[in-house]
C-alpha positions in Angstrom: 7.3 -28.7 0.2 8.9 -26.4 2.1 7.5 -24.6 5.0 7.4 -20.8 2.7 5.0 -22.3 -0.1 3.2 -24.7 1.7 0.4 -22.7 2.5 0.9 -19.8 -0.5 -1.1 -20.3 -3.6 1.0 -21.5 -6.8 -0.3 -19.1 -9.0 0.8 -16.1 -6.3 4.3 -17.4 -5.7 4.8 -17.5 -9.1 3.2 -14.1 -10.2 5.7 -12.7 -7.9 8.3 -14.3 -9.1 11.7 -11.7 -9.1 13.4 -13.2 -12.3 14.3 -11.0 -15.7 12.5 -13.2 -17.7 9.2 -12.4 -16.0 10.1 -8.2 -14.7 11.8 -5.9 -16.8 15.6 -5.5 -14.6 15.2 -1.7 -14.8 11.7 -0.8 -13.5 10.2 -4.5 -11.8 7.3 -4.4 -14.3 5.7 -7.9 -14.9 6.6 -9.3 -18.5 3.8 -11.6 -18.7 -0.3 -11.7 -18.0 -1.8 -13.9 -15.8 -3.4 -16.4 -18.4 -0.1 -16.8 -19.8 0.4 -19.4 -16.9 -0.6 -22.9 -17.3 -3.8 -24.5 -15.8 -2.6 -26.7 -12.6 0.1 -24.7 -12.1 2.5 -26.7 -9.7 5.8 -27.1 -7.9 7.4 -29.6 -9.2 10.6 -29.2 -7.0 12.3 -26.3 -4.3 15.8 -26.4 -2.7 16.9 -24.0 0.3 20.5 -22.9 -0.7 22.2 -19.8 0.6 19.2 -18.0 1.9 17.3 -18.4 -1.2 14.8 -20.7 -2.1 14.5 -21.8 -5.3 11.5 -23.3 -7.3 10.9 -25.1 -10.3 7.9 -25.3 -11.6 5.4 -27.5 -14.0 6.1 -26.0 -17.0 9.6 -25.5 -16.6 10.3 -22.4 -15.5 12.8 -21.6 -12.7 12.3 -19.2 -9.9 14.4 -17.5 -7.3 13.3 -16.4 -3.9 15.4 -14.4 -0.8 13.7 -16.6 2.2 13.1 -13.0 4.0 10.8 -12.3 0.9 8.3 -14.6 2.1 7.6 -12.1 5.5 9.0 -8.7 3.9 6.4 -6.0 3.9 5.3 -5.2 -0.2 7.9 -2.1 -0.1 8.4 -3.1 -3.8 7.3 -4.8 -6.5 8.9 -8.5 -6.1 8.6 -8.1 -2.1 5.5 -9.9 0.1 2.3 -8.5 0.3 0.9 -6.7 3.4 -2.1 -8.3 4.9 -5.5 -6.5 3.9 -5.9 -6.4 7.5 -3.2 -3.8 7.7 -2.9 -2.8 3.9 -4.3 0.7 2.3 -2.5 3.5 4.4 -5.4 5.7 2.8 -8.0 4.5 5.6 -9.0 4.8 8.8 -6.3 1.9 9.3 -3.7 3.9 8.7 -4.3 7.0 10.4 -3.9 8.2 13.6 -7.1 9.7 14.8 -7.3 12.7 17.3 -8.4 15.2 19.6 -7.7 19.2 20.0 -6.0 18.2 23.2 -3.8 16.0 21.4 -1.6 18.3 20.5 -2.0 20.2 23.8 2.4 20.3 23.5 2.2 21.3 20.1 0.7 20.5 16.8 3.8 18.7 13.8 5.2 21.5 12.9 9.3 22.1 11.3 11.2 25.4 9.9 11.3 25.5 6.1 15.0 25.7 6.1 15.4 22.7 8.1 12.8 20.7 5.8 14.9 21.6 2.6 18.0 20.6 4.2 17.4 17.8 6.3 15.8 14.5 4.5 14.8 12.9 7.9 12.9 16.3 8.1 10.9 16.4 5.2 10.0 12.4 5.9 9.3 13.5 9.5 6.4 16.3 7.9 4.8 14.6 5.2 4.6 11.3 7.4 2.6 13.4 9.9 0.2 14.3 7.0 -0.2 11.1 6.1 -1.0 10.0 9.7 -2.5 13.1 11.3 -3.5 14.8 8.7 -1.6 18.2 8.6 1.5 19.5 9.5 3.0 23.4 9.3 6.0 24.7 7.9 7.1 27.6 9.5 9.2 31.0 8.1 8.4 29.6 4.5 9.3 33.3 2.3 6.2 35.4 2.6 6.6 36.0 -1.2 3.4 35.2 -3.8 3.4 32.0 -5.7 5.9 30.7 -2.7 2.9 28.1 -1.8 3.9 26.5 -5.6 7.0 26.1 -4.4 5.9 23.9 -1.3 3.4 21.6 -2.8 6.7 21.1 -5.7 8.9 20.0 -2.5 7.2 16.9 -2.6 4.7 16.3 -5.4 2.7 18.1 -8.5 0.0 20.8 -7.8 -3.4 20.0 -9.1 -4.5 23.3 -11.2 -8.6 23.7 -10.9 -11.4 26.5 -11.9 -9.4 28.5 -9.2 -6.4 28.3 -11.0 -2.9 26.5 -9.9 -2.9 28.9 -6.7 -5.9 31.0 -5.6 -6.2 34.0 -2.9 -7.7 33.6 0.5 -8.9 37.4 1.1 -11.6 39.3 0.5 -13.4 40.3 -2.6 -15.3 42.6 -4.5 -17.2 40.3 -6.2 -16.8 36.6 -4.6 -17.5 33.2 -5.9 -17.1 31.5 -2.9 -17.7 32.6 0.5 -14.3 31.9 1.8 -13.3 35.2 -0.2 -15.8 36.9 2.6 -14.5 38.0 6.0 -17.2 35.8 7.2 -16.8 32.7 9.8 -16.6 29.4 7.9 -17.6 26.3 9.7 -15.7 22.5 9.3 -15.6 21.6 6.0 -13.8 20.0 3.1 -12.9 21.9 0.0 -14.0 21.0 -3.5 -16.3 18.0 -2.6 -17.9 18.6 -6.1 -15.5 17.5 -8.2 -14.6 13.8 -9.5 -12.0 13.1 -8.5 -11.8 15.8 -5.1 -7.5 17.4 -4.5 -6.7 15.5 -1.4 -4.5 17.7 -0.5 -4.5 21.3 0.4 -1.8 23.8 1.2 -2.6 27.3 3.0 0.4 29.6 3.1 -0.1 32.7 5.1 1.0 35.9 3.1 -0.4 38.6 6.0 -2.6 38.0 8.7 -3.0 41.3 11.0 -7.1 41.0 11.3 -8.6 41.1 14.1 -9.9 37.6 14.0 -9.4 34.7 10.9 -7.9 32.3 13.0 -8.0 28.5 11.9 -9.4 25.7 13.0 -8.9 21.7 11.9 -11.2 18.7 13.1 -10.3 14.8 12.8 -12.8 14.2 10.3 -12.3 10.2 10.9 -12.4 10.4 14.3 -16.1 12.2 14.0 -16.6 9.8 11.8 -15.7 7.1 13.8 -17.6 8.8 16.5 -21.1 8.7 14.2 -20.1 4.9 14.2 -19.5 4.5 17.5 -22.9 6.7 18.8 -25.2 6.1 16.2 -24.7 2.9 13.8 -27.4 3.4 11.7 -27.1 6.9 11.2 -23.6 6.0 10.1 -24.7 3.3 7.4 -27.0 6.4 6.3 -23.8 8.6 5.3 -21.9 5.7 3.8 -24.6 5.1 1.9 -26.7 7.9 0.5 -25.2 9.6 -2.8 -25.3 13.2 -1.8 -24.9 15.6 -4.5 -22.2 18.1 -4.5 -22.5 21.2 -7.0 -20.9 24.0 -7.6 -21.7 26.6 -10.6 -20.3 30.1 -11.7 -20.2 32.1 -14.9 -17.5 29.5 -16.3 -18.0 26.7 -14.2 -20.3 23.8 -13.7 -19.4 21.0 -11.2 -21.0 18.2 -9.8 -20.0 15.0 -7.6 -22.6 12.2 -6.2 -20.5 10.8 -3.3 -21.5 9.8 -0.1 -20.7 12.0 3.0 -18.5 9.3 4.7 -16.8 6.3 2.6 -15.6 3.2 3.5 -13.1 0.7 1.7 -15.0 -2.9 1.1 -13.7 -3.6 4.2 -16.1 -1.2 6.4 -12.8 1.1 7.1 -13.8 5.0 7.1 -11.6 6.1 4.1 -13.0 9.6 3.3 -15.2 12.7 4.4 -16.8 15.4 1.9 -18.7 17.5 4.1 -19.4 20.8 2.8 -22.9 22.7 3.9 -22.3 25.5 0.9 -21.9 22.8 -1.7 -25.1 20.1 -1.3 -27.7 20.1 -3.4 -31.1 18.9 -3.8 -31.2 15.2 -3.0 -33.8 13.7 -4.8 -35.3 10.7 -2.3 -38.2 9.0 -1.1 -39.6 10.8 2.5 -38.4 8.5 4.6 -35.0 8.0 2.8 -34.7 12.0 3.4 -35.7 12.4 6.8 -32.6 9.4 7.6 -30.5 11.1 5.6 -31.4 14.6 7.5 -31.1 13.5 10.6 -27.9 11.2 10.5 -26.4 14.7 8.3 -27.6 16.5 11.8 -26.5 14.0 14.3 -23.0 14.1 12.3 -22.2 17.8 12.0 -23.3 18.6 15.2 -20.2 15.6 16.1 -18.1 18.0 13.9 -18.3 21.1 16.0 -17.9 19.6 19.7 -15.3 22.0 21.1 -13.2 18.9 22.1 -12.7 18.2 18.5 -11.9 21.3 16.8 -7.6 22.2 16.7 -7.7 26.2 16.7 -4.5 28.3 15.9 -3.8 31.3 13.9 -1.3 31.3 11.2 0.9 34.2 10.7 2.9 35.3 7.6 5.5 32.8 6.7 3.2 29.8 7.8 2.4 27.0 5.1 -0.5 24.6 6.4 -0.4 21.3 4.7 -3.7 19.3 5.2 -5.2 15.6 3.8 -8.7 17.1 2.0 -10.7 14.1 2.3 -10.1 14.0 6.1 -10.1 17.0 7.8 -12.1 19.6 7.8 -10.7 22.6 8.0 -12.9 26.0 9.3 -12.3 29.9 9.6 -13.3 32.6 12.2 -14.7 35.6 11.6 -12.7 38.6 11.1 -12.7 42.3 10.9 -11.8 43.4 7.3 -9.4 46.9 7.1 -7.4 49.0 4.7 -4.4 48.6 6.8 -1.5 45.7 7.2 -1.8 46.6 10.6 -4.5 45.8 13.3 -6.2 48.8 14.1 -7.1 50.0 17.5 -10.5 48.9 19.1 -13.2 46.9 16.7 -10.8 47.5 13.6 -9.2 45.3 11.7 -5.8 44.7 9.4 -5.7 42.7 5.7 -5.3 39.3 6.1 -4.5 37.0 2.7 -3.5 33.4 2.1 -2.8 32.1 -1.0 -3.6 28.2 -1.1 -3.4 25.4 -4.0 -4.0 22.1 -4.4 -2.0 18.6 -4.6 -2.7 15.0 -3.7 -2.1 12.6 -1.0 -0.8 9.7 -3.9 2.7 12.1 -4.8 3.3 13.3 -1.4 3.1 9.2 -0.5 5.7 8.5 -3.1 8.0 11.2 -1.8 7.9 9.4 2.0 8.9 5.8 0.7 11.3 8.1 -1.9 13.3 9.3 0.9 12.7 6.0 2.9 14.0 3.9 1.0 16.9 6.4 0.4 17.6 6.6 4.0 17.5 2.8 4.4 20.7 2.6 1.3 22.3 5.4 3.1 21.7 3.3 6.4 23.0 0.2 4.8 26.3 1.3 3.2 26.8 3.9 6.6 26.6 -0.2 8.4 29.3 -1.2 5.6 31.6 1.4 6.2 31.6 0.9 10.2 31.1 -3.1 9.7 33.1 -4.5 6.8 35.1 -1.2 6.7 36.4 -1.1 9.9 39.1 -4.3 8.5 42.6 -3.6 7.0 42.5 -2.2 3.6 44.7 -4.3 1.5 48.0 -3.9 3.7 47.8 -0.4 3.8 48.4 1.4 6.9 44.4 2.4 7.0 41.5 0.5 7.6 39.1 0.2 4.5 36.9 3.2 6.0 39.8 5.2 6.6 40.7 4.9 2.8 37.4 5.8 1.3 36.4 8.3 3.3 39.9 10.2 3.3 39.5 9.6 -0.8 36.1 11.7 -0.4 37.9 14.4 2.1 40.5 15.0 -0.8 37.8 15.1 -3.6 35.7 17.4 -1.5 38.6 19.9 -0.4 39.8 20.3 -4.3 36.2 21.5 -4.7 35.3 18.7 -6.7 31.6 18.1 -7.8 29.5 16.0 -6.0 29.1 12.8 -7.6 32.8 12.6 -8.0 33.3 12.9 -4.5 30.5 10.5 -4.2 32.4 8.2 -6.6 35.5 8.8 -4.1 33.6 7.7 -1.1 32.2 4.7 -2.8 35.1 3.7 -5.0 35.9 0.4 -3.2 32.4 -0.9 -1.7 32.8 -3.7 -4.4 35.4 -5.4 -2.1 32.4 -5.9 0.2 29.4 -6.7 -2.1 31.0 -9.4 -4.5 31.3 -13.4 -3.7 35.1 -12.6 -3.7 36.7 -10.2 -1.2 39.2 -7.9 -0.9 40.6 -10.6 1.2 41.2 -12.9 -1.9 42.2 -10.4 -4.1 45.3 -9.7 -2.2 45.6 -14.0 -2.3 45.8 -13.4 -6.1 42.5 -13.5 -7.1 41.0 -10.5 -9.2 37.6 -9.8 -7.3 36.6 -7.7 -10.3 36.0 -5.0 -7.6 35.0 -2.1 -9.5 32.4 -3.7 -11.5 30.5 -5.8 -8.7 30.8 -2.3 -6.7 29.9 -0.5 -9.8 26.7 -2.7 -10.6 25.5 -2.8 -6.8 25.6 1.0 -6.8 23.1 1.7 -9.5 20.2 0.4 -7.3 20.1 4.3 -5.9 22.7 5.8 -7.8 23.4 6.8 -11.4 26.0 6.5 -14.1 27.5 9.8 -13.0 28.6 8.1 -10.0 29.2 4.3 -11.0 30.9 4.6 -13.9 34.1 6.5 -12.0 33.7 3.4 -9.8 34.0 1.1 -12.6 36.6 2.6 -14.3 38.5 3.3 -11.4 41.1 0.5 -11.5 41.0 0.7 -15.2 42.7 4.0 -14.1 45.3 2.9 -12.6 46.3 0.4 -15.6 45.6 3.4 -18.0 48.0 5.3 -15.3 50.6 3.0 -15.0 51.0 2.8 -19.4 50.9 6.1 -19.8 52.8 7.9 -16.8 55.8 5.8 -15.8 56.1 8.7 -12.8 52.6 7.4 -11.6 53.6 3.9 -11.3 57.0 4.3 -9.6 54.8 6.3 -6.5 52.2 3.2 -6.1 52.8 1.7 -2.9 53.9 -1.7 -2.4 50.3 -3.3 -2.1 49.0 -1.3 -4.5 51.5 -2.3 -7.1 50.8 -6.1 -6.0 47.2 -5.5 -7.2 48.4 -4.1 -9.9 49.8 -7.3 -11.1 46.8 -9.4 -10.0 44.1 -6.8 -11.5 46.5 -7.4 -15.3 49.2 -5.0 -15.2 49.3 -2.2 -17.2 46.9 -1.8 -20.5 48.4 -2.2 -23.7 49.0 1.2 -25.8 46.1 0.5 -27.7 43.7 -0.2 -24.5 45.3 2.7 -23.1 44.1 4.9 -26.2 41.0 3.2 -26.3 39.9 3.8 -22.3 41.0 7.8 -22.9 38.4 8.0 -25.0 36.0 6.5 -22.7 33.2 9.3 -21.8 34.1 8.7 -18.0 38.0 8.6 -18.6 38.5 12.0 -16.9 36.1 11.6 -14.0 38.1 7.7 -13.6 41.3 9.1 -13.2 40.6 11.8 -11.0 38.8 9.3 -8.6 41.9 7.1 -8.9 44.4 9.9 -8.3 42.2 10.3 -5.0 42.1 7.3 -4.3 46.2 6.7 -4.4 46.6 9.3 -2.2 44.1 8.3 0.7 45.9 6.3 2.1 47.7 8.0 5.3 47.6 6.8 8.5 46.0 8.6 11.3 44.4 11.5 8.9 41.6 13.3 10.3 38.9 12.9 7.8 35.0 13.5 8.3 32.6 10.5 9.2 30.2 8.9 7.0 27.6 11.3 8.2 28.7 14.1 6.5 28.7 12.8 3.2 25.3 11.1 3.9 23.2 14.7 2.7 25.5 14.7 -0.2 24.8 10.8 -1.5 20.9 11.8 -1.0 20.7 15.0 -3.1 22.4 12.3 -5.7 20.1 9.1 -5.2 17.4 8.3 -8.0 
């Protein structure tokens, strides 16, 4: 037994294992249940080949491991598991706990423009919610409903009795107190409800009061403090079902969940901590004079000045913040008539609007765009690796060849995925188990499919298909425009030969049919004509925002 299954449970390696006949190809979903495997479940033989390990087992079955799957993180479905030690990003674990001084050179913070346009951007923010908590957009449009918008950038807003968005200003008849001009201390939002948003989005319309400024505290890390101070109290919070209500003309709410949770693991995982929403506990004496003094010993942790973040937002500021971490709090402020601050003890208007979202879609946005950037950072290593070779005999390198096809796509304003096709139109001579190499030996490497099929891990038909058909193209070229084959160049028309000449009139009639026909030629018309030596032609860099807005 080799050293990778030694140690691993049979009935783990094998309900992990990657083949079609256990996940469905197209979305890694398991085919079977677990009692479908036999009792005594064993290996009855494994063979290291190529990288992969391969296992056959008891009952037949044949399974096929990479060896760097034993020790990948679980990215995906058919990839390792993390430990538990490190697993659920949701805890304590997985956060970075702070300070107010912290961020004494600035709190995460990135332009709205720069967020929509940059990928690495957007990762940058929402990773800094995940692990600090909050981050701020800046110059978002200080239009209403704009906050929508943001929470939509990267996940789905959750609509409650407030509505999808609500107003943060005062009025005439409030149901909650945060429509007041009135301080608010730390706090979480919604701590009533079953299951809580964990994730809330502030965006600031007008702020000219005197006063309003916000504040933010680590709710973990006063947590964590209550655990580090006062043990017992702590086991008091994690324990005691605190009820949570919250009632109005149309509304009735209630939660019973303790004021600090942990994972089975002892790992702080969420605060509710809101004074406006508790209400009557109904315990034994003792068990309420615990709970009262480890709830006193707790929020007094909350509002040590070391621990509370204070800024003010101004119009065009979006906050994002995690809900079941961080409590967020208010000053006072002097209510006016005015959008401008008046002189002496006066005041201006000052109104957010905020919604609701949760932590779950902005996580699948993050490994979204990571795992995009890690396909854009693999074929970017392609194109400067493998790419850097001799194309075929041409005077150009393999790079050179592509990315000039792209250029020429590009400059006769083609649409995107066709100059996306352009730029990937020959990656197959790098993916397959024959080469480029071989092909000009006189072996077909069936190039277009193998780059065709590799493609649509990220990409879709819109863009593989004009790779596939691409040297179909040129055989549908060559049978239908004699002018197109007398201009192929010399290696070109060798490949020609090798790739089956041109099709037959009825091929030919039947590929013009084709629903990619069009888009194939135009790639291959690119494709013949990038092929110059010494052509100034952008880097794989530009094209890399391009192939992202196009990824799946």
């Amino acid at each position: 037994m080799s050293d990778a299954t030694a140690s691993r449970s049979p009935y783990w390696l094998r309900d992990n294992c990657p083949c079609s006949d256990c996940r469905d190809p197209r979305n890694g979903q398991k085919l079977f249940q677990i009692t479908d495997l036999p009792e005594e479940l064993r290996i009855a033989a494994e063979v290291e080949q190529d990288g992969r390990l391969e296992v056959l087992w008891s009952d037949g079955h044949r399974s096929r491991y990479p060896l760097d799957w034993f020790t990948a993180p679980a990215a995906d479905p058919t990839a390792a598991p993390v430990s538990t030690a490190a697993g659920d990003r949701r805890s304590e674990a997985g956060k970075r706990l702070w300070r107010a001084a912290d961020f004494a050179a600035g709190i995460p913070e990135a332009r709205w423009a720069d967020y929509l346009a940059d990928p690495a951007e957007q990762a940058a923010v929402l990773r800094a919610v995940q692990r600090l908590g909050f981050a701020v957009l800046r110059e978002v449009p200080t239009v209403e409903r704009q906050v929508l918008t943001v929470a939509s950038s990267f996940g789905y807003v959750r609509e409650t009795n407030y509505g999808e968005l609500f107003d943060v200003r005062i009025e005439p008849e409030p149901n909650n107190l945060a429509f007041t001009s009135v301080a608010i201390t730390p706090h979480t939002d919604n701590p009533y409800r079953d299951p809580v948003p964990t994730l809330q989005l502030l965006h600031c319309l007008e702020n000219a009061a005197v006063g309003g400024d916000s504040g933010l505290v680590d709710g973990f890390q006063a947590a964590a403090l209550l655990r580090a101070e006062a043990p017992a109290d702590f086991a008091v919070l994690t324990r005691t079902l605190v009820p949570f209500v919250f009632r109005d003309r149309h509304t009735e709410l209630r939660a019973d969940r303790p004021l600090i949770a942990t994972d089975p693991l002892g790992r702080i995982r969420e605060v509710r901590f809101n004074n406006r929403s508790i209400g009557r506990l109904q315990l034994p004496d003792a068990e309420l004079d615990a709970f009262y003094a480890a709830y006193r010993k707790f929020a007094a942790i909350t509002l040590r000045p070391e621990l509370q973040l204070e800024f003010r937002l101004g119009p065009g500021d979006c906050l994002i913040f995690d809900n079941v971490r961080l409590l967020h709090a208010r000053t006072a402020f002097e209510p006016g008539g005015t959008s401008q601050p008046l002189e002496g003890a006066g005041g201006g208007r000052r109104h957010l609007q905020g919604c609701y979202a949760d932590l779950d879609s902005l996580a699948s946005t993050v490994a979204v765009l990571d795992r995009r950037t890690a396909a854009l950072d693999e074929l970017q290593t392609l194109f400067e690796g493998e790419g850097a070779g001799e194309y075929l005999g041409e005077a150009v390198t393999q790079a050179e060849h592509m990315l000039q096809a792209a250029a020429l796509a590009q400059r006769e304003g083609a649409p995107d995925h066709l100059v996306a096709a352009a730029l990937l139109h020959d990656v197959g001579h790098f993916t397959g188990v024959v080469t480029g190499r071989q092909l000009m030996e006189g072996q077909d490497n069936r190039h277009s499919d193998t780059g065709a099929d590799w493609l649509a891990q990220w990409f879709g038909p819109e863009v593989t298909e004009p790779v596939r058909l691409h040297v179909a193209a040129k055989r549908y070229l060559c049978a239908v425009e004699p002018a197109y084959r007398a201009g192929l160049s010399e290696a070109s028309e060798y490949t020609l030969q090798v790739q089956g000449g041109p099709l037959s009139p009825e091929r030919a009639a039947a590929f013009a049919e084709l629903p990619g026909a069009a888009d194939a030629v135009a790639v291959r018309r690119w494709d013949d004509a990038a092929k110059v030596a010494d052509a100034a032609t952008p880097t794989f860099e530009h094209f890399r925002p391009l192939l992202a807005a196009l990824m799946r």
